[in-house]
C-alpha positions as CSV (number, residue, x, y, z in Angstrom):
1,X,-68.0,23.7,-107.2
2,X,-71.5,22.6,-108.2
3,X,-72.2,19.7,-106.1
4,X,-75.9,17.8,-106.5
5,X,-78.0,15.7,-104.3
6,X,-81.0,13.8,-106.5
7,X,-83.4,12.5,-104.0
8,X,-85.1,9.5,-105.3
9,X,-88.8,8.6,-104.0
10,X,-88.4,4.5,-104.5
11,X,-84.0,4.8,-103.2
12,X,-81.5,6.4,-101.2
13,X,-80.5,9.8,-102.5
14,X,-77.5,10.2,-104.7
15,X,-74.3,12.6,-104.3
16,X,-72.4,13.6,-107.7
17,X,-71.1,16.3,-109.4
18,X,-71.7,18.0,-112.9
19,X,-69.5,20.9,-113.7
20,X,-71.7,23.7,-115.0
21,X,-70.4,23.3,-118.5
22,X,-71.2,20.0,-118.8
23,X,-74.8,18.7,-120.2
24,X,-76.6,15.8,-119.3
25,X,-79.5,14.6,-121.1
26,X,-82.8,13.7,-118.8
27,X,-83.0,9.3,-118.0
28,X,-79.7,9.6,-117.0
29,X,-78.5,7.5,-114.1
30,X,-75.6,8.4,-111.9
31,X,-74.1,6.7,-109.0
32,X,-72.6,8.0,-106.0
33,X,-69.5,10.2,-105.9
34,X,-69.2,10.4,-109.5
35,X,-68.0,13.6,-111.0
36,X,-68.4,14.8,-114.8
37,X,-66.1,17.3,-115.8
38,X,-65.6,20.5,-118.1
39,X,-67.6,20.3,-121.5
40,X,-68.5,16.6,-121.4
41,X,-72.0,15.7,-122.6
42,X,-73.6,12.5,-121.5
43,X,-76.4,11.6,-123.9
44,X,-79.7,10.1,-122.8
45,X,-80.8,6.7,-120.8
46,X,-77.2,6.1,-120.3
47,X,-75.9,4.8,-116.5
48,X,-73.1,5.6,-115.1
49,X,-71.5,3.9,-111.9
50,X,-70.6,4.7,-108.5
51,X,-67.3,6.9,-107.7
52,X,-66.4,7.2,-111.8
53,X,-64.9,10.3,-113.0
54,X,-65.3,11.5,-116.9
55,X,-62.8,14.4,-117.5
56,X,-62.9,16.9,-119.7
57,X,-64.8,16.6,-123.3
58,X,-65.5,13.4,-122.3
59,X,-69.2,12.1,-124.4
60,X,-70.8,9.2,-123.8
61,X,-73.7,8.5,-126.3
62,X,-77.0,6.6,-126.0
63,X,-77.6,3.6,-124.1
64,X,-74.4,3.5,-122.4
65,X,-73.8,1.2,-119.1
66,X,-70.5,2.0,-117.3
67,X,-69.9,0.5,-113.9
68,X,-68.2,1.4,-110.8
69,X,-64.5,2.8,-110.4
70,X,-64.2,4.0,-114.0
71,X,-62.6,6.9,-115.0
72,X,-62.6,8.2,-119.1
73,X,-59.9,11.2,-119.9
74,X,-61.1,12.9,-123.5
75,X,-63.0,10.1,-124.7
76,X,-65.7,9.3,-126.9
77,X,-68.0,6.1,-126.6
78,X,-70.9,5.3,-128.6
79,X,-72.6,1.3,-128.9
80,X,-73.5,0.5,-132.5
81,X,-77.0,-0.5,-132.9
């Protein structure tokens, strides 16, 4: 299990995980015990809440806010612009 700590130099560090297939773009914010699963891509400047949980093949495109206690099974969620 891949487990990471991002330190932040203006808040408290953060604790998530991101399975090793998974890709996450860079300005991506993630809260606290939040896990992304197998194959799921989170696109970029996109924030994700505390304890959340996005299974497998799960992609979340650009400029995406989820809050806390969310959990996403083989989903796909993009905002029009």
């Amino acid at each position: 299990m891949c487990k990471y700590i991002r330190k932040s130099k203006t808040g408290p560090k953060q604790d998530f995980y991101i399975h090793p297939s998974a890709i996450v773009d860079e300005d991506v914010k993630i809260g606290n015990n939040t896990k992304i699963w197998h194959f799921s891509h989170v696109f970029k400047q996109h924030q994700l809440g505390a304890n959340c949980s996005l299974g497998q093949n799960v992609n979340i495109g650009n400029n995406v806010l989820i809050g806390n206690n969310v959990k996403f099974k083989i989903t796909y969620l993009y905002m029009k612009v």
